[in-house]
N, C-alpha and C positions, 0 to 999 in steps of 0.2 A: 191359842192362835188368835193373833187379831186382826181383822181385817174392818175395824169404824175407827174412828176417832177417838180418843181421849177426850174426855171430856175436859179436862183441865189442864192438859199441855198443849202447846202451840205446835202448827203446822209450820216450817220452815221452808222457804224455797232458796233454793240455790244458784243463782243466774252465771255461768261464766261462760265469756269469751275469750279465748287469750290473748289476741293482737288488735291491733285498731284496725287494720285491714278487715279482719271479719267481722267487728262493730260497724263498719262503712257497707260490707257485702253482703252481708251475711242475717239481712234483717229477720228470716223467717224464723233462725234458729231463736232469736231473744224474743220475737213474737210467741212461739209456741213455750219458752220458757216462763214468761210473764205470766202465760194463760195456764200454770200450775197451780196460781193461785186461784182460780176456777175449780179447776180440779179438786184440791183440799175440799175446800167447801160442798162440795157434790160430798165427797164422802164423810161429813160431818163434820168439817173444823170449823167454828168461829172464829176462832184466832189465828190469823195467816201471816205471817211475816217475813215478806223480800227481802234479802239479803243481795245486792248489787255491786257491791262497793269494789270487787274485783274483775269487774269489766276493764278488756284490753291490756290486762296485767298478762305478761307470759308464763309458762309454766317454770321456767327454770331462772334460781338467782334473784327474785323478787319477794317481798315483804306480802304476804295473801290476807289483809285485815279480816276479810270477809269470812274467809276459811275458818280464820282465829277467833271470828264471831261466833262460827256455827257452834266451834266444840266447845266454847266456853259456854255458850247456852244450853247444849247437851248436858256437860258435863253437872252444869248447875241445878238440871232436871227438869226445863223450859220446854222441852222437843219432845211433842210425842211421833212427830214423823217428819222424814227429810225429803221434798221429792224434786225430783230429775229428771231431764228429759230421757237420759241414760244413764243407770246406776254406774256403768264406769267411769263416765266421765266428771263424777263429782270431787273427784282428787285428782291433781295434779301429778301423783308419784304414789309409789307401794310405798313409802311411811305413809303417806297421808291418810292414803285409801285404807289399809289396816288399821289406824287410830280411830277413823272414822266408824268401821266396823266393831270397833272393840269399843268404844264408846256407846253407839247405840245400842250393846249387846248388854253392856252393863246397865243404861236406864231405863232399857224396856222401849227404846224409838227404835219405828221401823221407819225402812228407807221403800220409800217410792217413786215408781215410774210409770210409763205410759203403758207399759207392760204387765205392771204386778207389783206385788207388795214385798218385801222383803225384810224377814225380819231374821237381824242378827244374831239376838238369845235366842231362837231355836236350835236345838242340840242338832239337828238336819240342816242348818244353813241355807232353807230351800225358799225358793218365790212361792208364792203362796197365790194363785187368781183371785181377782177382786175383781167385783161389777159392777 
């Protein structure tokens, strides 16, 4: 069960907004997104890296570089943990959001949020509290 840091993989943050409207409105939600990268570091990451690049992209019908970033860093073994302001929201759609999960479940990254830890290869699927 893990609940610190890796020592050797990278924290990833995942910033989205979908529309410029809630880019223009909506400042608190990318303030409190930004400020995950605080967070990592609280729980032992050195290595934090923002991932932005799909701010004001919509959910449907658009290219998600960002997204395409995460799992290729996943997939590569870069990520020890993904955090969010809410784990559902870090995909755009159930393909995404199952890749996602079957991803981190395969390299051992767990996904987090302001909530709890969550780690995919658990045979329980379950949040796990962190402090």
């Amino acid at each position: 069960m893990k609940t610190t840091a890796d020592t050797w993989r990278a924290a990833f943050i995942y910033i989205r907004q979908s529309t410029v409207d809630l880019l223009a409105n909506n400042r608190e939600s990318r303030r409190r997104q930004y400020g995950l990268a605080e967070r990592a570091r609280a729980l032992g990451w050195t290595d934090v890296t923002v991932i932005d690049d799909d701010l004001g992209r919509s959910g449907s019908g658009v290219r998600h570089p960002g997204f395409e970033e995460l799992l290729t860093a996943i997939c590569e073994g870069h990520v020890g943990a993904v955090f969010a302001i809410e784990v559902s929201r870090l995909a755009r759609n159930g393909r995404d959001w199952h890749t996602l999960i079957e991803f981190c479940g395969l390299v051992g990254a767990v996904i987090v949020d302001e909530d709890g830890i969550y780690e995919p290869g658990h045979p329980n699927d379950r949040l796990l509290h962190c402090q």
